[in-house]
MDTraj code that builds the backbone (N, CA, C; nanometers):
import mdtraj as md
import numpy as np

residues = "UNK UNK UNK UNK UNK UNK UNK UNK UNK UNK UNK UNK UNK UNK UNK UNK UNK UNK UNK UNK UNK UNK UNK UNK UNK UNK UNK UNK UNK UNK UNK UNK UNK UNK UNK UNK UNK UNK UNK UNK UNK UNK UNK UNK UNK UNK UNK UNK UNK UNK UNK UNK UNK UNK UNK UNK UNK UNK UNK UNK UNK UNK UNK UNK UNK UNK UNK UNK UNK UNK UNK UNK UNK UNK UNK UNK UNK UNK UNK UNK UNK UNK UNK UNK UNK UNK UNK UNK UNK UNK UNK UNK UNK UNK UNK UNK UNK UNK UNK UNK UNK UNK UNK UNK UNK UNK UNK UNK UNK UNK UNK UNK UNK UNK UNK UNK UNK UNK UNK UNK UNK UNK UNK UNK UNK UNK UNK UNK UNK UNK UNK UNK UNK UNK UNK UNK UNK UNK UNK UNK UNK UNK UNK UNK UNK UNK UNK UNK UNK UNK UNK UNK UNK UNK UNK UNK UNK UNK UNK UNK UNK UNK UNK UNK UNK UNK UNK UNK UNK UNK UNK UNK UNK UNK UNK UNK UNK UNK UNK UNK UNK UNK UNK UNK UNK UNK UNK UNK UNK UNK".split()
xyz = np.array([
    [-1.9718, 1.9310, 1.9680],
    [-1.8786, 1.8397, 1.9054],
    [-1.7364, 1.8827, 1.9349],
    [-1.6633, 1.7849, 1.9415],
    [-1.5332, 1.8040, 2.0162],
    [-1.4693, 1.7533, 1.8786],
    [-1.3381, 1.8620, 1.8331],
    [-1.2657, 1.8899, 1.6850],
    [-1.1310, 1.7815, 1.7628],
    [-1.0835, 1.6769, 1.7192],
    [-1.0051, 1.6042, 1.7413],
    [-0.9146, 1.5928, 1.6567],
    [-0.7697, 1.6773, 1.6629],
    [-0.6773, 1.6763, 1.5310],
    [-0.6663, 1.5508, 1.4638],
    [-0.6697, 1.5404, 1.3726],
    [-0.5589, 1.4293, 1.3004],
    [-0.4163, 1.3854, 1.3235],
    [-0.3518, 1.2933, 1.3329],
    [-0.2404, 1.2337, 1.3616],
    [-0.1678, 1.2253, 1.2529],
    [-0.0727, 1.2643, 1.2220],
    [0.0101, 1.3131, 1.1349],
    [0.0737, 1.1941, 1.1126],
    [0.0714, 1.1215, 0.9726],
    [0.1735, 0.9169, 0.9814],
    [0.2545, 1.0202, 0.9082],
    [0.4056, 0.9779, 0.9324],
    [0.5791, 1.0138, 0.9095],
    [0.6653, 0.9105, 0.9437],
    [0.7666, 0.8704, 0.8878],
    [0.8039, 0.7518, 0.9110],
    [0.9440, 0.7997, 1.0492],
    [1.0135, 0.7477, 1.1140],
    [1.1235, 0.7702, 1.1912],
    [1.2188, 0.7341, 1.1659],
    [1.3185, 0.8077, 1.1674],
    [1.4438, 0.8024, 1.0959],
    [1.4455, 0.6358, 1.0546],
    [1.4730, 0.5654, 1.1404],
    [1.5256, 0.3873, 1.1154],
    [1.4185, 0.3290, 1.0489],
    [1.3307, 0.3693, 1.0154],
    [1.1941, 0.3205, 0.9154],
    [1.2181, 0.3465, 0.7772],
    [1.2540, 0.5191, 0.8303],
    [1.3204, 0.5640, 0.6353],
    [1.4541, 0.5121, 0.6286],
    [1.5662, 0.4748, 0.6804],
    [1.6768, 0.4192, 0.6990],
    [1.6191, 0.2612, 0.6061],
    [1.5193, 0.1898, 0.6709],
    [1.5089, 0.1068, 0.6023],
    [1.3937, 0.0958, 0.4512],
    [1.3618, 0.1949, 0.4407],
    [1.2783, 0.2300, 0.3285],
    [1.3857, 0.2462, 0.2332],
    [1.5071, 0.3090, 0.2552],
    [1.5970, 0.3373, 0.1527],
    [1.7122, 0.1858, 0.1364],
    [1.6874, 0.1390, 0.2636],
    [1.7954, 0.0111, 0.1776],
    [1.7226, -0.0559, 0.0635],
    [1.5848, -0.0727, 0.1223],
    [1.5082, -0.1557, 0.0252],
    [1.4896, -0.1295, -0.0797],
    [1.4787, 0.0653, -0.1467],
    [1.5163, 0.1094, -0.2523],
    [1.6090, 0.0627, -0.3174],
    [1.7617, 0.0866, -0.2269],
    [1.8915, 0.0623, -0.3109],
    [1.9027, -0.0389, -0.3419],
    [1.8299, -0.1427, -0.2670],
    [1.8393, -0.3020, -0.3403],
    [1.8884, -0.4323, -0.1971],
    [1.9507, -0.3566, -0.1092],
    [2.0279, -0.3529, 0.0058],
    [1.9636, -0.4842, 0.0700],
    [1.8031, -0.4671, 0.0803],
    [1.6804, -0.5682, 0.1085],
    [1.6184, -0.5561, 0.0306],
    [1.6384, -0.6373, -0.0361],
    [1.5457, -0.6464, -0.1519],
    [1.4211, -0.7354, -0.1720],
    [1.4160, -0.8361, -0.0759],
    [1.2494, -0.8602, -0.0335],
    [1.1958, -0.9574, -0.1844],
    [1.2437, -0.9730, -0.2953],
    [1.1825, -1.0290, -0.3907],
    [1.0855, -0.9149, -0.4515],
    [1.1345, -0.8091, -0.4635],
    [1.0432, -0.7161, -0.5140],
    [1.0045, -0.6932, -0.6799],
    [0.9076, -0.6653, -0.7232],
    [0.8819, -0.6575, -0.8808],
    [0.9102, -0.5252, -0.9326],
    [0.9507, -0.5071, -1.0487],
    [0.9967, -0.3773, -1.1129],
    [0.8654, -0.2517, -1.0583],
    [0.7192, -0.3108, -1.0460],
    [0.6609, -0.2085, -1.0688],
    [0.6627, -0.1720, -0.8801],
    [0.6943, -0.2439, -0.7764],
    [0.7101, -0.2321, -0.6670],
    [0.8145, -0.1245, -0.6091],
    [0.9285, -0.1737, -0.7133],
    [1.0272, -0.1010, -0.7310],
    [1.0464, 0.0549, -0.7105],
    [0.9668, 0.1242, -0.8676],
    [0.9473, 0.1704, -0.8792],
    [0.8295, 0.3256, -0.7748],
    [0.7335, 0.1988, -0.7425],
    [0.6367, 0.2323, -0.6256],
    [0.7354, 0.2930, -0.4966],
    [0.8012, 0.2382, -0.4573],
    [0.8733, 0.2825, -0.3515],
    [0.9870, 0.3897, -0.3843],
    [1.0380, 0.3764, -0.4741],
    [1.1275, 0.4567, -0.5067],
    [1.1119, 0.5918, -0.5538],
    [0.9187, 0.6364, -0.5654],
    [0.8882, 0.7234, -0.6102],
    [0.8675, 0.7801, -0.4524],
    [0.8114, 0.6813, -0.3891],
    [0.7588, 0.7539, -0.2090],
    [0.8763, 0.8038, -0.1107],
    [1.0126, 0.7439, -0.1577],
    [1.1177, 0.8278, -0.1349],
    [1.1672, 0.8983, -0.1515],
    [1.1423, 0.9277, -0.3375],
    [1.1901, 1.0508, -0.3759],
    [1.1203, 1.1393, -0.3568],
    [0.9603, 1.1193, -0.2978],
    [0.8808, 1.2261, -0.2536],
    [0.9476, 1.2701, -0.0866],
    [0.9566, 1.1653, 0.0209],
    [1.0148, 1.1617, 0.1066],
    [1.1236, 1.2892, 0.1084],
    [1.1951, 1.2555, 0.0061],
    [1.2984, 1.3420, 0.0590],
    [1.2776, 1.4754, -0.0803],
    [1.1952, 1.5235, -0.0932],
    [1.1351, 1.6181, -0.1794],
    [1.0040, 1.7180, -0.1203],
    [0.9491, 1.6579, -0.0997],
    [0.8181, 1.6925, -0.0140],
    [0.7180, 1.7256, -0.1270],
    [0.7008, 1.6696, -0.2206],
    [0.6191, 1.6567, -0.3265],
    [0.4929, 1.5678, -0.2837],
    [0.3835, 1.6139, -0.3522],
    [0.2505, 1.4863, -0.3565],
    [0.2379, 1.4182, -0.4742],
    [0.1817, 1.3115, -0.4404],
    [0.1472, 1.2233, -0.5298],
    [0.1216, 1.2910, -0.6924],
    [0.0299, 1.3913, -0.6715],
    [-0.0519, 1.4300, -0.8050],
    [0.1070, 1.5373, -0.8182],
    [0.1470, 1.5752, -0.7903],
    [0.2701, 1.6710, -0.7924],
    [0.3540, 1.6069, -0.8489],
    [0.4141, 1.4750, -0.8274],
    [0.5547, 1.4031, -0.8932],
    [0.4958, 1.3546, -1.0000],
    [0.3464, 1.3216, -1.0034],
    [0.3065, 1.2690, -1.1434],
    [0.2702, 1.3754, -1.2637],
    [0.2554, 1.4849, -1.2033],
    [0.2902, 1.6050, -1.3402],
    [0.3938, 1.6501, -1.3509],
    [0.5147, 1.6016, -1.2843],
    [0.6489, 1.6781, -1.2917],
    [0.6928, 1.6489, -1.4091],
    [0.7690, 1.7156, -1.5567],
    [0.7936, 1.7404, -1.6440],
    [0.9874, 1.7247, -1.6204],
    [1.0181, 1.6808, -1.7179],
    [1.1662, 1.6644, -1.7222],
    [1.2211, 1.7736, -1.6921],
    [1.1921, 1.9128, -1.8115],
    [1.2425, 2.0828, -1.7894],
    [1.1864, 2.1417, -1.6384],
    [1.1255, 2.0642, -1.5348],
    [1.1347, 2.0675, -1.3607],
    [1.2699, 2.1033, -1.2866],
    [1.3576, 1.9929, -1.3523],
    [1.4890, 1.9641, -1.2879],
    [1.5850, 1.9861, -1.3784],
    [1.6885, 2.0797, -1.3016],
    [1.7920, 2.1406, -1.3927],
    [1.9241, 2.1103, -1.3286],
    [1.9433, 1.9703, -1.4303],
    [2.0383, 1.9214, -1.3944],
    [2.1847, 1.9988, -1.4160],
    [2.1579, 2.0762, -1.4728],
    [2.3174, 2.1872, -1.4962],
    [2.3431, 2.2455, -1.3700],
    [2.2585, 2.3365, -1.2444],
    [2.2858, 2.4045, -1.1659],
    [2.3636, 2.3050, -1.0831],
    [2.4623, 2.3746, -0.9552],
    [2.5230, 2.3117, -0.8665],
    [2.4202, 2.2296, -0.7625],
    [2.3244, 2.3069, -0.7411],
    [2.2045, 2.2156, -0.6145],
    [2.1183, 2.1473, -0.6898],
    [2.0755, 2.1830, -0.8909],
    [2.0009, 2.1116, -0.9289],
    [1.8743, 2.1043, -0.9028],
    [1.8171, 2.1995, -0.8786],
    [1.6898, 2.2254, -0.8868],
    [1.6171, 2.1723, -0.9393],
    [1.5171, 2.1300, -0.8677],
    [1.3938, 2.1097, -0.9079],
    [1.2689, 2.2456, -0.8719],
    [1.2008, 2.2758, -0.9999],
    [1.1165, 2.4187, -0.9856],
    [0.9831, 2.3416, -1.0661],
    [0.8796, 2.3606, -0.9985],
    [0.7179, 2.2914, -1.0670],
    [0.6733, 2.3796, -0.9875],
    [0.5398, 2.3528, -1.0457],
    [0.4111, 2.4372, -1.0265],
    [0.3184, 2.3411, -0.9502],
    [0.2393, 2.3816, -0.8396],
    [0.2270, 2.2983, -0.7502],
    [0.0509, 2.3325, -0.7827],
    [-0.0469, 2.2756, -0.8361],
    [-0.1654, 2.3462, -0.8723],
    [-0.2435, 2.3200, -0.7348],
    [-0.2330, 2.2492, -0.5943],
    [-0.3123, 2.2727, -0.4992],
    [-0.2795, 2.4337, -0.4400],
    [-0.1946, 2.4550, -0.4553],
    [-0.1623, 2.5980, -0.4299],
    [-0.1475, 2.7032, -0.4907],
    [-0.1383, 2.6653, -0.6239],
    [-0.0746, 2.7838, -0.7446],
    [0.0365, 2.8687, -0.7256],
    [0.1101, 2.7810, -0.6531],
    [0.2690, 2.8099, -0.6026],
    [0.4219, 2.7513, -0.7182],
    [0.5026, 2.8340, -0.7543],
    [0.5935, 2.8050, -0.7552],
    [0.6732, 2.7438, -0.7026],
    [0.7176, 2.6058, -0.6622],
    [0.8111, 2.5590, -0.5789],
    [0.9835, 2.4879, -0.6148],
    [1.0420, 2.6013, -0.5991],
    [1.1794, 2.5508, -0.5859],
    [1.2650, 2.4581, -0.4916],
    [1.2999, 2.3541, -0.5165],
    [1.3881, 2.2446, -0.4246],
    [1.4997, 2.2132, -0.4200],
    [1.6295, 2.2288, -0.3567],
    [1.7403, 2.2164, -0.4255],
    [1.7823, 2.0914, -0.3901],
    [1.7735, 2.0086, -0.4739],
    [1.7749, 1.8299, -0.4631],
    [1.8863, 1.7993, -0.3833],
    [2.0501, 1.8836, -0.4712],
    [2.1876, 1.8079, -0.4075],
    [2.1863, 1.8518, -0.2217],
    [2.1261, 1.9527, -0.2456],
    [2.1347, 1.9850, -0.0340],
    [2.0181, 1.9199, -0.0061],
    [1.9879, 1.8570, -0.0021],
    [1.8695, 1.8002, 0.0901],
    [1.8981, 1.6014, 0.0670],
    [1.8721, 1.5887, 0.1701],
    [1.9403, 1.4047, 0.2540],
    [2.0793, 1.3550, 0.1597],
    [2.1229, 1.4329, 0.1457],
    [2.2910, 1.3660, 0.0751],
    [2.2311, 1.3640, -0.0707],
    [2.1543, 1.4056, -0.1528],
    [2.1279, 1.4262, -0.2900],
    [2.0479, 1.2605, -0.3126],
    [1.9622, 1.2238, -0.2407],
    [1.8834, 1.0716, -0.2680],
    [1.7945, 1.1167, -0.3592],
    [1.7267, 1.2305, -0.3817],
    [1.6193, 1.2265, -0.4705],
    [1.7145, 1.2093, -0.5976],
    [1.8456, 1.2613, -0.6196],
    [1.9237, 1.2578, -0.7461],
    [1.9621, 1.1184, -0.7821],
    [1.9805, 1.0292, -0.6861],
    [2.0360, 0.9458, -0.6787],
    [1.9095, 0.8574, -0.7250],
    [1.7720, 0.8348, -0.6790],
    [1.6616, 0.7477, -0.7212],
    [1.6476, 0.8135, -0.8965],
    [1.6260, 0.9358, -0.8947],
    [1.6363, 0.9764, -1.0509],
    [1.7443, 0.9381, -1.1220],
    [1.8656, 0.8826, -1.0719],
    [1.9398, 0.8265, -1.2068],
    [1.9074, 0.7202, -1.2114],
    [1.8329, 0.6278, -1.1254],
    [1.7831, 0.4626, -1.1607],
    [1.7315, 0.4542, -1.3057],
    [1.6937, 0.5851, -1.3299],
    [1.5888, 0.6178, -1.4149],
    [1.6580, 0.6764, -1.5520],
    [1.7628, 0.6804, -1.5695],
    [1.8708, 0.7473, -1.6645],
    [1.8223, 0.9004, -1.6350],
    [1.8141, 0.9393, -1.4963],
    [1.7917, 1.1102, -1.5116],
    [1.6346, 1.1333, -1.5655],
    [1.5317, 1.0554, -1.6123],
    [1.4187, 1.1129, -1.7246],
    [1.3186, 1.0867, -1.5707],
    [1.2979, 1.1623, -1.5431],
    [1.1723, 1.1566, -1.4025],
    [1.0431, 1.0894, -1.5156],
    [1.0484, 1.1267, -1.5976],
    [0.9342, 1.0517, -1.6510],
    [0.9032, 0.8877, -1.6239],
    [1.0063, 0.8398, -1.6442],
    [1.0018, 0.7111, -1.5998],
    [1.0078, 0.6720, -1.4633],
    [0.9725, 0.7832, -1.3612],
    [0.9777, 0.7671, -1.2805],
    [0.8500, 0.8091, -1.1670],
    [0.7985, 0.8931, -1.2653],
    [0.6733, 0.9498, -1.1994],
    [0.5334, 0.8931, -1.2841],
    [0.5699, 0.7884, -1.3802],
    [0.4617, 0.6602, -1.4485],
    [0.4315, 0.6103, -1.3623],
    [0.3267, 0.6387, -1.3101],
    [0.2900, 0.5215, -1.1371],
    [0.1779, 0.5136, -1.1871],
    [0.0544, 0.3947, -1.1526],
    [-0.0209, 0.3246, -1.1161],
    [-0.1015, 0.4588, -1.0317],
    [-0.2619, 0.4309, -1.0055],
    [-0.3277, 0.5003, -0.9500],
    [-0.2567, 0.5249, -0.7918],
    [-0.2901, 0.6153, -0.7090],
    [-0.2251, 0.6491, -0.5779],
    [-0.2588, 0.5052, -0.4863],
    [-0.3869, 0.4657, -0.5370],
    [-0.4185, 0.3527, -0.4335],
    [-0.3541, 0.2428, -0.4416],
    [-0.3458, 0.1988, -0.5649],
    [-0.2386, 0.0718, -0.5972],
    [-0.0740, 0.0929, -0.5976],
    [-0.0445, 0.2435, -0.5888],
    [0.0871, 0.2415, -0.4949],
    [0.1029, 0.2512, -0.3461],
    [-0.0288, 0.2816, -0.3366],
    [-0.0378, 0.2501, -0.1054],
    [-0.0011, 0.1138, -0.1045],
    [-0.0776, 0.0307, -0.1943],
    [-0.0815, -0.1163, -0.2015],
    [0.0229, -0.2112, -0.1897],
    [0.1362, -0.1042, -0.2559],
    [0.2808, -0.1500, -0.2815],
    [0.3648, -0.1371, -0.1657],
    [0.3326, -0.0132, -0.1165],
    [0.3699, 0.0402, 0.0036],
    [0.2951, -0.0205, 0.1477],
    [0.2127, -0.1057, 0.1207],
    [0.1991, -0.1428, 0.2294],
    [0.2408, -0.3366, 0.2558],
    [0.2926, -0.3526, 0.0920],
    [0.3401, -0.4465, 0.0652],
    [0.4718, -0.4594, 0.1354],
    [0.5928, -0.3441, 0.1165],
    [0.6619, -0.3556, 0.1544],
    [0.6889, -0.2900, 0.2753],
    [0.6006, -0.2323, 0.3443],
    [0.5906, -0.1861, 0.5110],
    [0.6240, -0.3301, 0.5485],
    [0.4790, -0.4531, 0.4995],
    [0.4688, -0.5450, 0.6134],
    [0.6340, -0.6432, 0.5774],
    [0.7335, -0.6174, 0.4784],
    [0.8439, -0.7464, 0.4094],
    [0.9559, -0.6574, 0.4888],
    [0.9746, -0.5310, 0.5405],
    [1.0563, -0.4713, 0.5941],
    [1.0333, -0.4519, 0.8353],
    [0.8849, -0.5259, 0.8385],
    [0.8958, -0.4970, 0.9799],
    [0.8345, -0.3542, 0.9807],
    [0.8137, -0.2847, 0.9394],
    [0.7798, -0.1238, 0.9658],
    [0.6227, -0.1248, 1.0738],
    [0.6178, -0.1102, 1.2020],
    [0.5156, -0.1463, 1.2041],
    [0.4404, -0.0236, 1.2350],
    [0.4637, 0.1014, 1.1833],
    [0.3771, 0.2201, 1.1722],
    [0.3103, 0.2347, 1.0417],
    [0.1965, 0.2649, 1.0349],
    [0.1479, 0.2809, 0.9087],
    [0.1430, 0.4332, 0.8120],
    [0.1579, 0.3785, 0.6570],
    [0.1950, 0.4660, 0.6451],
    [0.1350, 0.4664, 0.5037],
    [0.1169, 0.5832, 0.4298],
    [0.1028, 0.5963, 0.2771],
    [0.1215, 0.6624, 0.1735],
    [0.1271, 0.7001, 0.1263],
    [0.1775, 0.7638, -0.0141],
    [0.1995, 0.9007, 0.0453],
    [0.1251, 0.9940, 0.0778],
    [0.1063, 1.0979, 0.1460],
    [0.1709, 1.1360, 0.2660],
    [0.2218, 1.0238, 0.3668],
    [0.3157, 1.0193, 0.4719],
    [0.4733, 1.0675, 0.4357],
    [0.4751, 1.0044, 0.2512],
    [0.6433, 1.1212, 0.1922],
    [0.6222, 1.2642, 0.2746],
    [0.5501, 1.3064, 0.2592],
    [0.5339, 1.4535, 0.2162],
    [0.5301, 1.5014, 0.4302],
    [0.5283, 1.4284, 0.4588],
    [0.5157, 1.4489, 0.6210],
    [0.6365, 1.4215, 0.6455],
    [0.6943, 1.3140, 0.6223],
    [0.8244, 1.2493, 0.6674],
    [0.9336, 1.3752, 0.6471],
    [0.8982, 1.4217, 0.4813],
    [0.9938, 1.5155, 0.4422],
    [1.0056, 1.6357, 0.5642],
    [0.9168, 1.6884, 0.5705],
    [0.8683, 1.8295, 0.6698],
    [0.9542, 1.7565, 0.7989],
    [0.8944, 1.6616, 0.8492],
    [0.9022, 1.6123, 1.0023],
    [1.0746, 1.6025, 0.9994],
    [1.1768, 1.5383, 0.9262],
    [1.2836, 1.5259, 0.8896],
    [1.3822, 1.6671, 0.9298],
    [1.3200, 1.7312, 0.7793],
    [1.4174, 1.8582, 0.7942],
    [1.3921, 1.9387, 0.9136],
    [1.2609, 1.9618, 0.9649],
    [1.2385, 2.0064, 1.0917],
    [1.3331, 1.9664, 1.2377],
    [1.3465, 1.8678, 1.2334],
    [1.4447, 1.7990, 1.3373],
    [1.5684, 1.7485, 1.3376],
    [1.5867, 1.8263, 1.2130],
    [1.7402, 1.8728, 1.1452],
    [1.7872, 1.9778, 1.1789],
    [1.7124, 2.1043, 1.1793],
    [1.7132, 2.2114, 1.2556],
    [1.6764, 2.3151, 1.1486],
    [1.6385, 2.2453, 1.0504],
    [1.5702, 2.3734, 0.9229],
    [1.4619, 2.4572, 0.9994],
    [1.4987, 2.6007, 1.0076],
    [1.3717, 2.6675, 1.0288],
    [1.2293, 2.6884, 0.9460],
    [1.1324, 2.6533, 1.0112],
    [1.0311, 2.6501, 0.9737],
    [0.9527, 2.7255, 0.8947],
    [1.0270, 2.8534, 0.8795],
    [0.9761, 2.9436, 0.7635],
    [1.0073, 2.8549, 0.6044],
    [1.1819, 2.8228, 0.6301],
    [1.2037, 2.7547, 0.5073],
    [1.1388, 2.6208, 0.5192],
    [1.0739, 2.5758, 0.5898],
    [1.0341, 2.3645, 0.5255],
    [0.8800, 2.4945, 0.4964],
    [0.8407, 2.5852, 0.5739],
    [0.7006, 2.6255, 0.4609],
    [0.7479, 2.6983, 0.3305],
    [0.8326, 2.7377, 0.3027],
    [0.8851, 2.7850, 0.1901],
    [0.8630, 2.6676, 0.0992],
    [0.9635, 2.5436, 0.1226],
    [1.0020, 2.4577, 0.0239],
    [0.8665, 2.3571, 0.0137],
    [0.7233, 2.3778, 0.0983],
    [0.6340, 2.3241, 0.0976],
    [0.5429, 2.3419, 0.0385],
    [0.5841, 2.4943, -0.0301],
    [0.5025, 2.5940, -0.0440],
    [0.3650, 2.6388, -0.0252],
    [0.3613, 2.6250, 0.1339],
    [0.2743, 2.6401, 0.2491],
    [0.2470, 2.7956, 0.1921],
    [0.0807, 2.8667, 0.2002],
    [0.0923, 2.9847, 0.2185],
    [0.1085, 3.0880, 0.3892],
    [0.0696, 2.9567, 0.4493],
    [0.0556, 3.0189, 0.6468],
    [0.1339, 2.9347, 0.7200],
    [0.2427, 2.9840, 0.7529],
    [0.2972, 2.8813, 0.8832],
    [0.2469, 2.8186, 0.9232],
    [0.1130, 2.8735, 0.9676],
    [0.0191, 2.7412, 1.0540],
    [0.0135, 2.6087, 1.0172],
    [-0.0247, 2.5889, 0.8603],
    [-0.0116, 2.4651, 0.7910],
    [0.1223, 2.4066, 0.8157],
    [0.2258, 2.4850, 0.8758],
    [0.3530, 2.4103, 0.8354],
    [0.3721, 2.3345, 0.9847],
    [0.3515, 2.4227, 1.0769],
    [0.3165, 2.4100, 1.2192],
    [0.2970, 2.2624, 1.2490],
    [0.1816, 2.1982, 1.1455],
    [0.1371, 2.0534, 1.2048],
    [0.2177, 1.9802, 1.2260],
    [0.3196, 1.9685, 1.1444],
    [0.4431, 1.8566, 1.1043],
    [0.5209, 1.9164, 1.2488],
    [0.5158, 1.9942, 1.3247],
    [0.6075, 2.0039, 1.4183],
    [0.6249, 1.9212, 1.5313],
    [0.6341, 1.7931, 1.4787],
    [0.6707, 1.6670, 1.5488],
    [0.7606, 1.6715, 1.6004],
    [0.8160, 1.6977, 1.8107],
    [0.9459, 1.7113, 1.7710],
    [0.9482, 1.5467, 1.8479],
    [1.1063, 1.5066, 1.7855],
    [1.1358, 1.3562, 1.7978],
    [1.2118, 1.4006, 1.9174],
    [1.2314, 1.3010, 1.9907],
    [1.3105, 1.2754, 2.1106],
    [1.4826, 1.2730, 2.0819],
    [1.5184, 1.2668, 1.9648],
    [1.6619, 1.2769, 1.9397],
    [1.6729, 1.4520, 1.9624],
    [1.5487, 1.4652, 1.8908],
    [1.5713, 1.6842, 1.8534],
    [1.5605, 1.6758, 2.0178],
    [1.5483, 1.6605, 2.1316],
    [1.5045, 1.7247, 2.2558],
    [1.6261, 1.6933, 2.3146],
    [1.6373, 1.5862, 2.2826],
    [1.8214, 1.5259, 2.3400],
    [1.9250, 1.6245, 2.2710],
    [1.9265, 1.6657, 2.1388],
    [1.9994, 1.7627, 2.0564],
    [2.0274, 1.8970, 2.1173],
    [1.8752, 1.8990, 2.0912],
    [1.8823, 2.0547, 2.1958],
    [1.9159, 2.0865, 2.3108],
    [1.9113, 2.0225, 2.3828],
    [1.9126, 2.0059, 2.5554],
    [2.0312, 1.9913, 2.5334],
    [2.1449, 1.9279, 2.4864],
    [2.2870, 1.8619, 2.5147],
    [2.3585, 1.9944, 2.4894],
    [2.2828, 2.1026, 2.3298],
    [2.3736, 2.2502, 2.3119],
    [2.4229, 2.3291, 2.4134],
    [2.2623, 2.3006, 2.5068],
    [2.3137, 2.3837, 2.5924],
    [2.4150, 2.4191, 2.7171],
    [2.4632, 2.2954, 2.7163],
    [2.5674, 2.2455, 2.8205],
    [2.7303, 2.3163, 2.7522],
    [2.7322, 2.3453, 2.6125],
    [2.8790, 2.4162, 2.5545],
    [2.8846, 2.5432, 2.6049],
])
top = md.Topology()
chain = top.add_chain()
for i, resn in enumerate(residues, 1):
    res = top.add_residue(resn, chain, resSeq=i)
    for name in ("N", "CA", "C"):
        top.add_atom(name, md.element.get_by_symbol(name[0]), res)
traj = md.Trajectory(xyz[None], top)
C-alpha cells in the first residue's frame, strides 16, 4: 500500500482578503446573524490558529485584555499544552477586532452551532463570495500556520504558538506560496 499525504485546504491570501470583507460587512451577501457569527468565528480562528473544540471552550479570563499584545493563554486539551497568543501582533489585531463585534465577551462569540452546521455556513458563504477552493472549519487553523509561515515567522515559533509538540507536525503547513519564492529570491539581489 502506497501512504498518500493529505492535502492540506488553507485559504490564499485574496480568499482570506475576501473572507474578511465579508466579516466586516464590506460584502455582505444578505447574510443572517447566525452566518455572521459562523464566519467570524473561522476568522478569528484564522488568524489565531485555534480549533473548533478550542474557541468553543475558550473562557473570557483566556484573554487579557489589560496587557499591551493582549493575550490570549488556554489550555489546548488535544495536547495538554499551554498556549499563549499575542492577538495585537498577529494580522493587524483582527482577532481583537472580530471580538469587539462581540462587546469583548468571546463568549458570545464562541456559541456556535455543531462544527458541521458551521462548515455549512462556511460553505454557504465560500459559494456567495466566488472562493472556489474548498474549505472548512479546520482550514482556520492551516490558513493561520500557512500565513505566518510566508510572512517569514520561523517555524519553531508558528509550532510554538500551535502548540505543536514536534516540528514535524508543524512542517506540513510548509506551503511555500509563490509570493514567499518571489520574496525570497528578490532579497537576494540587495
Amino acid at each position: 500500500l502506497k501512504n498518500v499525504p493529505s492535502k492540506i485546504s488553507f485559504l490564499c491570501e485574496s480568499d482570506f482578503r475576501k473572507i474578511v470583507d465579508f466579516s466586516d460587512g464590506t460584502n455582505d451577501g444578505n447574510k443572517n446573524e447566525t452566518e455572521r457569527k459562523c464566519v467570524n468565528a473561522f476568522l478569528f480562528c484564522c488568524c489565531t490558529g485555534l480549533r473548533y473544540s478550542d474557541l468553543c471552550n475558550l473562557k473570557q479570563s483566556d484573554i487579557d485584555f489589560h496587557s499591551d499584545e493582549k493575550w490570549m493563554e488556554y489550555h489546548s486539551p488535544k495536547t495538554d499544552k499551554i498556549i499563549k497568543v499575542p492577538l495585537s501582533l498577529l494580522f493587524n489585531g483582527k482577532a481583537l477586532e472580530i471580538i469587539s463585534y462581540y462587546d469583548n465577551n468571546i463568549l458570545e462569540l464562541n456559541n456556535l452551532p455543531s462544527n458541521a452546521l458551521v462548515d455549512k455556513y462556511l460553505l454557504k458563504a465560500r459559494a456567495k463570495l466566488g472562493i472556489s477552493q474548498r474549505f472548512s472549519f479546520h482550514s482556520a487553523r492551516h490558513t493561520y500556520a500557512t500565513m505566518l509561515l510566508n510572512l517569514g515567522v520561523k517555524i519553531t515559533t508558528v509550532q510554538k504558538l500551535l502548540g505543536h509538540h514536534d516540528v514535524r507536525t508543524t512542517m506540513k503547513y510548509c506551503e511555500v506560496l509563490d509570493n514567499t519564492v518571489i520574496r525570497e529570491l528578490r532579497s537576494l539581489k540587495q
